[in-house]
C-alpha positions in Angstrom: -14.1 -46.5 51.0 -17.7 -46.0 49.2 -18.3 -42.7 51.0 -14.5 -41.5 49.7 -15.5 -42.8 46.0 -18.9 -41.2 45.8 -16.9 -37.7 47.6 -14.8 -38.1 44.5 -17.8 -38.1 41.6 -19.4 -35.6 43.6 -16.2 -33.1 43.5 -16.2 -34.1 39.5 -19.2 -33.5 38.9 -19.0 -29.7 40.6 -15.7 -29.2 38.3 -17.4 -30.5 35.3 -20.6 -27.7 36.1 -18.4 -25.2 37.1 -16.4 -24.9 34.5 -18.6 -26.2 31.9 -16.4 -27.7 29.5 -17.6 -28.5 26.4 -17.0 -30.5 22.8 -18.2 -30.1 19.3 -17.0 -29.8 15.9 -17.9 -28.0 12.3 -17.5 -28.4 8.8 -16.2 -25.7 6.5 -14.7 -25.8 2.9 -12.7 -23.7 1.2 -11.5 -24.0 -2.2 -14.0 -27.0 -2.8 -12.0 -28.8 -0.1 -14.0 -30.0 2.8 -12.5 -29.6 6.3 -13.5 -30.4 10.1 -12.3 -27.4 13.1 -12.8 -29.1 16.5 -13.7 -27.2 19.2 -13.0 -27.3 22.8 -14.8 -24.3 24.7 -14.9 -23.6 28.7 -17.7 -21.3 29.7 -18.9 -20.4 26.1 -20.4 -22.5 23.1 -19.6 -21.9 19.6 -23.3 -22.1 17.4 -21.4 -21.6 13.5 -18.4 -20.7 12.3 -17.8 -19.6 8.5 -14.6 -19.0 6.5 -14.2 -15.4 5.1 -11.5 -15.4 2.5 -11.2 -11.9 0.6 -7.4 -10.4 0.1 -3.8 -11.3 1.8 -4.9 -8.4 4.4 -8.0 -10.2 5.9 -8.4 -14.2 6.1 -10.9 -15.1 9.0 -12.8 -17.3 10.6 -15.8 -15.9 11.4 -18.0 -17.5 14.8 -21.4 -17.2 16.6 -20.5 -17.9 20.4 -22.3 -17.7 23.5 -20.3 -16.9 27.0 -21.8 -17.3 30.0 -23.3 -14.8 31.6 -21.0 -14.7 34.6 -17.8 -16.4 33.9 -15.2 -15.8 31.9 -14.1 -18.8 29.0 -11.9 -19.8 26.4 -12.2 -21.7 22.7 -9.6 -23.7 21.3 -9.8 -24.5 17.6 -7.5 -27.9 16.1 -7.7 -28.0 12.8 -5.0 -29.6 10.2 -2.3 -27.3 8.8 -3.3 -27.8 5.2 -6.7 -26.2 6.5 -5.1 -23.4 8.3 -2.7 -22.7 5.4 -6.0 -22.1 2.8 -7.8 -20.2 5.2 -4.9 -17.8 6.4 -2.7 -18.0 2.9 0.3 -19.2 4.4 2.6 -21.5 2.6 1.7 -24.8 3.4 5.4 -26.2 3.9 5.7 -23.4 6.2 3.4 -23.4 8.9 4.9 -24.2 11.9 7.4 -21.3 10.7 4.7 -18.8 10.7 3.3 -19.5 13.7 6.2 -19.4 15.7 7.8 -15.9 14.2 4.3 -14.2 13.0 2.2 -12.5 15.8 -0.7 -11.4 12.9 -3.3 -14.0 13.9 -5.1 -12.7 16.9 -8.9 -13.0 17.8 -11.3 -10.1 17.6 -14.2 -10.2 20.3 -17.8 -8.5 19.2 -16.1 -6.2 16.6 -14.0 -4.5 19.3 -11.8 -6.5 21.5 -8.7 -7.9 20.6 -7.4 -11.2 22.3 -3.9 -13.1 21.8 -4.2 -16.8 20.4 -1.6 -19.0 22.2 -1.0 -21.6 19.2 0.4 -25.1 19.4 1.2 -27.9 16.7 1.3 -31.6 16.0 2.7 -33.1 13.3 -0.3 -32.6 11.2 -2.5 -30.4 13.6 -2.9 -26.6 14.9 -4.6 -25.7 17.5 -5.7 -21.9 18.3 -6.5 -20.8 22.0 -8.2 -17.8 23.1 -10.2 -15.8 25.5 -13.7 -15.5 25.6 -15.1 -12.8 28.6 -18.6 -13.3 29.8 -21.8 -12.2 27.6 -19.4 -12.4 24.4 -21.4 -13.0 21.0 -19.2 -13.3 18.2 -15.6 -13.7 17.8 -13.4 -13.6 14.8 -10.1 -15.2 14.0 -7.8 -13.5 11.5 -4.0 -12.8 10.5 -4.7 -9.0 9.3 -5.9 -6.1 10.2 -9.8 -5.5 9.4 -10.5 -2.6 7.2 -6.6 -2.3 6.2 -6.8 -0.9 2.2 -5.0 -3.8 0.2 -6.3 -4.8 -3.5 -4.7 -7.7 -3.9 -4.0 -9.4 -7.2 -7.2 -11.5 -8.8 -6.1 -13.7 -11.2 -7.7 -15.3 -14.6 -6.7 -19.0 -14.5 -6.8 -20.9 -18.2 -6.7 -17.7 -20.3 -3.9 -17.3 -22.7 -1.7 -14.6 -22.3 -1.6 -14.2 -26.2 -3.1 -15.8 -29.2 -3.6 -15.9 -32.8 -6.9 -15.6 -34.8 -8.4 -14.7 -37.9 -11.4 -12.1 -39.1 -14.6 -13.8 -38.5 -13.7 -16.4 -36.0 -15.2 -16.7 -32.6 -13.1 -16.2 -29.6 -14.1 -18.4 -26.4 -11.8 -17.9 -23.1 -12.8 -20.2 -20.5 -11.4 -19.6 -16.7 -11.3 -19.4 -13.4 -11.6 -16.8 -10.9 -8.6 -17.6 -7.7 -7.3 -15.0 -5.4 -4.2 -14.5 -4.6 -4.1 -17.2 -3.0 -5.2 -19.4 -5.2 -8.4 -20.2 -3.8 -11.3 -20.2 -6.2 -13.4 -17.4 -6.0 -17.7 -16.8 -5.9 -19.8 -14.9 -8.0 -18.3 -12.0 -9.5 -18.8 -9.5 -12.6 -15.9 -10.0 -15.0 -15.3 -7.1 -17.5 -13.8 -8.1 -21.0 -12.8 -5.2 -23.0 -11.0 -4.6 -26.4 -11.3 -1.2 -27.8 -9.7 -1.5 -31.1 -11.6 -4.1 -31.9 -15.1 -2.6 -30.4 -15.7 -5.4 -28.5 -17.2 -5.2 -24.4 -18.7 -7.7 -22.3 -19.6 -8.4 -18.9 -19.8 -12.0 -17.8 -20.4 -13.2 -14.3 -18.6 -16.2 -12.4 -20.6 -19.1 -11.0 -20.4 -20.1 -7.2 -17.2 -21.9 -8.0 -15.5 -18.5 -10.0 -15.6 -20.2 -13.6 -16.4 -18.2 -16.3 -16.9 -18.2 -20.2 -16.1 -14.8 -22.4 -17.3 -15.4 -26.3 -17.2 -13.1 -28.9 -16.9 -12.6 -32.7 -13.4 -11.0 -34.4 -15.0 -8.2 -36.7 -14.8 -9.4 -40.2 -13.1 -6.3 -41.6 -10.9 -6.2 -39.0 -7.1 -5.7 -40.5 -3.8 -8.4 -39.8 -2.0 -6.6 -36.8 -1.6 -6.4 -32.6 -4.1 -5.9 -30.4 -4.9 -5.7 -27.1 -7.3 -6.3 -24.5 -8.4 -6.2 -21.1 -10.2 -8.7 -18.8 -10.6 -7.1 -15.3 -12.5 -8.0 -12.1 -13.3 -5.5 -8.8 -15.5 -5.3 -5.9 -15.5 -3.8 -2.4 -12.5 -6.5 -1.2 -11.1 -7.9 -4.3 -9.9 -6.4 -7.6 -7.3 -7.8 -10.1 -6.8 -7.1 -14.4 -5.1 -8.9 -16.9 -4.1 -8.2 -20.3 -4.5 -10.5 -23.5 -2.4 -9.9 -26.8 -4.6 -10.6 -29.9 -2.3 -11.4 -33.0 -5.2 -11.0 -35.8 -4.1 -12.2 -39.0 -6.0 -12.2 -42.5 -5.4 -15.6 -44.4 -2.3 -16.1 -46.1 -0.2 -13.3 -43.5 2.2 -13.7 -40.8 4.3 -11.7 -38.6 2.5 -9.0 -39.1 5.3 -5.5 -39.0 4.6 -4.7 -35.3 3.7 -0.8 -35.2 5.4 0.7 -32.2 4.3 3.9 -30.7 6.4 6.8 -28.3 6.1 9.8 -27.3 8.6 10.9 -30.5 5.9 9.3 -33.4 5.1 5.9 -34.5 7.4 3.7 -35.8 6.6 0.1 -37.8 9.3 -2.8 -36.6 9.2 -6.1 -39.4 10.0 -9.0 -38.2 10.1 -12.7 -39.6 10.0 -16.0 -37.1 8.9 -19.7 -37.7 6.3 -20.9 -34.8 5.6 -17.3 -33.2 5.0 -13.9 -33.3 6.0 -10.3 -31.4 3.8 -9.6 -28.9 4.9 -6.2 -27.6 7.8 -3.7 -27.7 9.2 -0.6 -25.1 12.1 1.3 -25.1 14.0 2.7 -22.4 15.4 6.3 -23.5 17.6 6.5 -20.5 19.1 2.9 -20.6 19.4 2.7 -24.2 17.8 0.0 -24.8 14.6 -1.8 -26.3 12.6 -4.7 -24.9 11.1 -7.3 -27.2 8.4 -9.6 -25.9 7.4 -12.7 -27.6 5.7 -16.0 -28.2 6.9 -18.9 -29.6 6.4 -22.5 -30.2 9.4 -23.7 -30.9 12.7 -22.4 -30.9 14.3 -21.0 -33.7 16.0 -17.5 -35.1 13.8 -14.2 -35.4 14.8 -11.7 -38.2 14.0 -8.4 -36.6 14.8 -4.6 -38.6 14.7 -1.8 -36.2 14.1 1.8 -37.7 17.1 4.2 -38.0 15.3 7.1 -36.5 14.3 4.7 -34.1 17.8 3.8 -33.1 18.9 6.6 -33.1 17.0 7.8 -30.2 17.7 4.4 -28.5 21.1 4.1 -28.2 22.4 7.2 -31.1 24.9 4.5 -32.0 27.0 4.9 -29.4 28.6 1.4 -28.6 28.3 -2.2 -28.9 25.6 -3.8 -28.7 24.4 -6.4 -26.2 21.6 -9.0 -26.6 20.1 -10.6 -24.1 17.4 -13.7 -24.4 17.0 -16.6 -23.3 18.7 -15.6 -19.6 22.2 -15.4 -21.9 24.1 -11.8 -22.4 25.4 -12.0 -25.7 27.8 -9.1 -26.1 29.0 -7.3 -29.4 26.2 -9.1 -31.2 26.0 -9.0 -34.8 23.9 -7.2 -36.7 23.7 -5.5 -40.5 22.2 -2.3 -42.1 20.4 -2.6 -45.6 20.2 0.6 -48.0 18.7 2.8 -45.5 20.7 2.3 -42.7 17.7 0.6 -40.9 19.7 -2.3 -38.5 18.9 -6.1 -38.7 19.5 -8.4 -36.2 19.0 -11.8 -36.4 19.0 -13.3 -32.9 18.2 -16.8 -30.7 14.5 -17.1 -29.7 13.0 -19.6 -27.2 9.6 -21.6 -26.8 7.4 -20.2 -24.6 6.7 -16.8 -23.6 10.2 -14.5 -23.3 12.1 -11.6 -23.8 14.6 -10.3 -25.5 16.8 -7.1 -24.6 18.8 -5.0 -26.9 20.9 -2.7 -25.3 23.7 -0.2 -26.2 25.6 0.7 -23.7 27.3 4.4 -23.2 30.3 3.4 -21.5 33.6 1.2 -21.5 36.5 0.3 -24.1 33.3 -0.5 -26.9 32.3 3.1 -26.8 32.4 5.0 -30.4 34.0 8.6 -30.0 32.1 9.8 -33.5 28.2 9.7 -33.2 25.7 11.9 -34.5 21.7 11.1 -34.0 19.0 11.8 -31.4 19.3 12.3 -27.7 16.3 11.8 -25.7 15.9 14.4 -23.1 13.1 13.9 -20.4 11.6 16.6 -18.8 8.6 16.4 -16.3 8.2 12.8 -17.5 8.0 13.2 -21.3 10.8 12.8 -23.5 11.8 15.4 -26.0 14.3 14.2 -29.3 17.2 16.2 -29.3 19.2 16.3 -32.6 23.0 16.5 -32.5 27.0 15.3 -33.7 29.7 14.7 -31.5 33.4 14.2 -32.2 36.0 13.3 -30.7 34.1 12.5 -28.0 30.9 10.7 -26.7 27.9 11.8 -24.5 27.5 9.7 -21.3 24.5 11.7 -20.2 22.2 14.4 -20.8 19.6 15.9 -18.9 17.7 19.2 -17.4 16.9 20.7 -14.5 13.4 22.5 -14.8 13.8 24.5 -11.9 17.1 26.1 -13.1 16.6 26.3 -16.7 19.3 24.7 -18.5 20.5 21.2 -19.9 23.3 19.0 -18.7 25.6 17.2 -21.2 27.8 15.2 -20.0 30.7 14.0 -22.3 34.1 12.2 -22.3 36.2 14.0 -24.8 39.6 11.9 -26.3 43.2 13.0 -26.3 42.8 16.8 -27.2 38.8 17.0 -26.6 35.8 17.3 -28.6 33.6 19.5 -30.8 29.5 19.4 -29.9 27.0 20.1 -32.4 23.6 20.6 -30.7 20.2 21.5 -32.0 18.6 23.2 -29.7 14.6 23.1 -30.4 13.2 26.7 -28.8 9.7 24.7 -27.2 13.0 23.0 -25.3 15.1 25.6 -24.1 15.6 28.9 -25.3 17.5 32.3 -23.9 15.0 35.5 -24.8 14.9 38.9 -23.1 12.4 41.4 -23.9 11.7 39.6 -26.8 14.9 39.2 -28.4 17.2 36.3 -28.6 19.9 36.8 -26.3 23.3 34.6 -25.3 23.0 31.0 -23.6 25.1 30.9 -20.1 27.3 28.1 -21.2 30.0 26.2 -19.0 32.1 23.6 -18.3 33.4 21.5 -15.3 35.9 19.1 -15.4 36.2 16.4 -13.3 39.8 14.5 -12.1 39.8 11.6 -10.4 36.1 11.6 -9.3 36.2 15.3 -8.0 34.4 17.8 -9.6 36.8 20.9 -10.6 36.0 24.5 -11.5 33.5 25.7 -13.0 34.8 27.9 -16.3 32.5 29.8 -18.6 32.9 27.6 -22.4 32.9 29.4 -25.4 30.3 28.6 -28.3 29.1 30.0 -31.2 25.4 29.6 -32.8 25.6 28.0 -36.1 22.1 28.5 -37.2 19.1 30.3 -35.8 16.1 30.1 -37.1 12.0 30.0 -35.8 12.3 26.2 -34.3 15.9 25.7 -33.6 18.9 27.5 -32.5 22.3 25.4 -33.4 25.2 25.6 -30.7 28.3 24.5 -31.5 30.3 23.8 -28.5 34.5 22.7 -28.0 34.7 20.4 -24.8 38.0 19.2 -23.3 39.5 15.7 -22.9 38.4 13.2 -20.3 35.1 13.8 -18.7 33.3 17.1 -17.7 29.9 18.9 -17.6 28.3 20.9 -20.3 25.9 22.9 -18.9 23.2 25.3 -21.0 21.2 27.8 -19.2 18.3 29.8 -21.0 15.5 32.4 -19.6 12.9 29.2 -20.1 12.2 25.9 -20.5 9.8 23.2 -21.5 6.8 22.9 -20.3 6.8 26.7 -19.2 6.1 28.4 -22.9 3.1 29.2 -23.4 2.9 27.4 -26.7 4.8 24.6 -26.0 3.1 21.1 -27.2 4.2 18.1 -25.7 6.5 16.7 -28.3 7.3 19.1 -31.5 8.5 16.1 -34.0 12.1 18.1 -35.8 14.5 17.3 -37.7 14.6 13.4 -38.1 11.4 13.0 -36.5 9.8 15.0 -38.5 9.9 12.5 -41.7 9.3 9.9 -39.9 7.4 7.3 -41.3 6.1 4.0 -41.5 9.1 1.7 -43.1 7.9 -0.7 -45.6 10.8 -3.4 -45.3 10.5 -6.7 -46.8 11.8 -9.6 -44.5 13.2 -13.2 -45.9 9.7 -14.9 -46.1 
């Protein structure tokens, strides 16, 4: 019996040489958290192991290993799965999930050799198994692809998007520096920049990513928007945020917010309790303007929009429809003072929102009578079109560079309609040896979604003169395409400037309105 218990150890101890089997275990934080990755290694040893946290693409664990010389090993990793969520940026409540239907996290052997991980999971563990070949040196555990481009998002935690300060008074924003992630970042150069107020600095994080930017408002520096730029890149990591500056001189509010286009510049009053406009864009195409904000409280903003403005918005051509506060408020109310410029007085919300005012083209709400702006884009700029419709509306209108002309398409009432347009000559124009000569005008109606034939239209020109040619065009009932051919076409003329400001636009100026204080 003694001789078949020591034949036993013997045979043990062999295994236990043979395969060398080994234990041991590291400490590695991330995100100021401290965590412990046990390893269990057969023909290899694991010396260090780092984490390397620098974009969504590439999340690793980075290791020193020795194989042996002659065999072939494996490591297995167990770690918890709140430490393998921070290292790999996976949702925490998801792990198991990811695992099981993810095949990203694979092991790279001495730069070159890939290896699958075979993963298993606990209730609070993971563990991560791969190969290890003999005279191995380094191995790396990631869920990406090294070298893949990605610039992921940096963010600036604890800096307000907007604000509101006063000449003379210091400005201090304190943050953080997280990944996407949300994992606190190193030591990094931080860029602060706000050009209409002539203010740069550079700033660097401390080993934990916080960060302090200070700096003076100029004293002359007049009530108004501003804005700003905080931004952060490096060889893995890049990320930019913009911060409003509401600058107000003592004794002002809502300061008229001055909104600029491609047609001019246009100044937008406005009157709120407990907040102020932070920024304003139009969309041409969609008729409709975007107003963000800032409030403390909620309450009723007083906003007066331009005419001319308007006009290239939505050219009057329907209801309007307001939406804020995640509610669509159709045929909202509004009124016009002595100038036509339109007032609307409409819900806002604490917090940072939006509010949308559109104008839609289409439906029972449609007016048949309009006369205004249409904004025509070509090659991504917009150019104002000035015309009158009747007995009709226009649903759309666009060009086609390559084939020189403009598209207007209209839905005419019982009998048709009659279209004025003002055609600027930097837009489109019809010339042959240097003489004016006849637009190619036609029509094509369309029944019951199918597009009929195409008929020359008659027109006559109204007015000609060095800027403009006038066409005045009869369309039938129900809906068809307008189409305008010329010899040439913006951004072809040789002395074509982006935007030539006629008509309308050409007086336009800054409206002085006086708001309900």
């Amino acid at each position: 019996m003694k001789t078949l218990h020591l034949l036993i150890i013997v045979i043990l101890v062999i295994m236990g040489l043979s395969s060398n089997v080994a234990f041991a275990s590291s400490i590695i934080t991330v995100n100021d958290t401290q965590y412990e990755i046990v390893f269990d290694t057969v023909n290899s040893t694991v010396s260090s192991i780092l984490p390397y946290l620098n974009s969504y693409a590439v999340n690793s664990l980075n290791m020193n290993i020795t194989g042996d010389k002659q065999y072939n090993g494996s490591v297995t990793l167990t770690l918890t799965k709140d430490a393998l969520a921070n290292i790999f940026c996976i949702p925490k409540f998801d792990v198991d999930n990811y695992l099981k239907n993810n095949n990203s996290i694979f092991a790279l052997i001495d730069g070159i050799r890939e290896e699958h991980i075979k993963t298993s999971s606990t209730d609070n563990n993971v563990s991560l198994t791969f190969d290890v070949q003999a005279g191995s040196k380094n191995a790396i555990i990631t869920n990406g692809f090294v070298g893949m481009a990605v610039e992921p998002l940096v963010d600036f935690k604890g800096i307000p998007e907007v604000d509101i300060y006063r000449p003379d008074q210091q400005v201090i924003f304190n943050g953080t520096l997280v990944d996407a992630c949300g994992r606190h970042l190193g030591e990094e150069k931080i860029y602060y920049t706000a050009e209409q107020l002539n203010v740069t600095k550079q700033v660097m994080s401390d080993s934990k990513g916080k960060f302090s930017i200070n700096f003076t408002i100029p004293e002359n520096t007049e009530s108004g928007h501003y804005t700003s730029k905080i931004e952060m890149y490096s060889k893995d990591l890049s990320g930019a945020k913009t911060i409003y500056l509401i600058i107000e001189k003592k004794g002002e509010s809502n300061i008229p917010f001055l909104f600029k286009t491609d047609f001019g510049s246009f100044e937008i009053p406005y009157h709120f309790d407990h907040g102020e406009v932070i920024d304003v864009n139009q969309d041409f195409i969609e008729n409709s303007l975007s107003i963000e904000y800032y409030a403390t409280k909620n309450g009723t903003m007083e906003i007066l929009f331009p005419k001319t403005l308007m006009d290239l918005v939505s050219a009057n051509i329907g209801s309007t429809t307001v939406t804020t506060g995640y509610q669509d408020l159709t045929k909202f109310p509004e009124r016009l003072d002595s100038e036509n410029h339109r007032i609307f007085d409409i819900p806002v919300f604490e917090g940072k929102n939006f509010i949308n005012i559109k104008i839609p083209k289409y439906g029972s709400d449609a007016e048949y009578n309009n006369a205004g702006l249409q904004a025509l884009t070509i090659d991504n700029t917009f150019y104002p079109v000035p015309y009158n419709i009747t007995g009709g509306i226009i649903q759309n209108f666009y060009a086609n560079h390559y084939f020189k002309r403009i598209t207007v398409e209209t839905i005419g009432a019982n009998g048709g309609g009659h279209l004025h347009l003002e055609l600027p000559r930097n837009i489109l124009d019809s010339i042959q040896n240097g003489k004016d000569t006849r637009f190619l005008v036609t029509d094509t109606l369309i029944v019951n979604g199918l597009q009929g034939d195409t008929k020359p239209a008659h027109y006559t020109e109204s007015q000609t003169n060095a800027d403009t040619r006038t066409l005045e065009i009869d369309f039938p009932q129900g809906r068809s395409f307008v189409e305008i051919k010329g010899t040439q076409i913006v951004p072809e003329f040789p002395f074509a400037v982006p935007v030539m400001l006629i008509g309308l636009v050409a007086s336009i100026a800054f409206y002085s309105v006086k708001l309900r204080k």
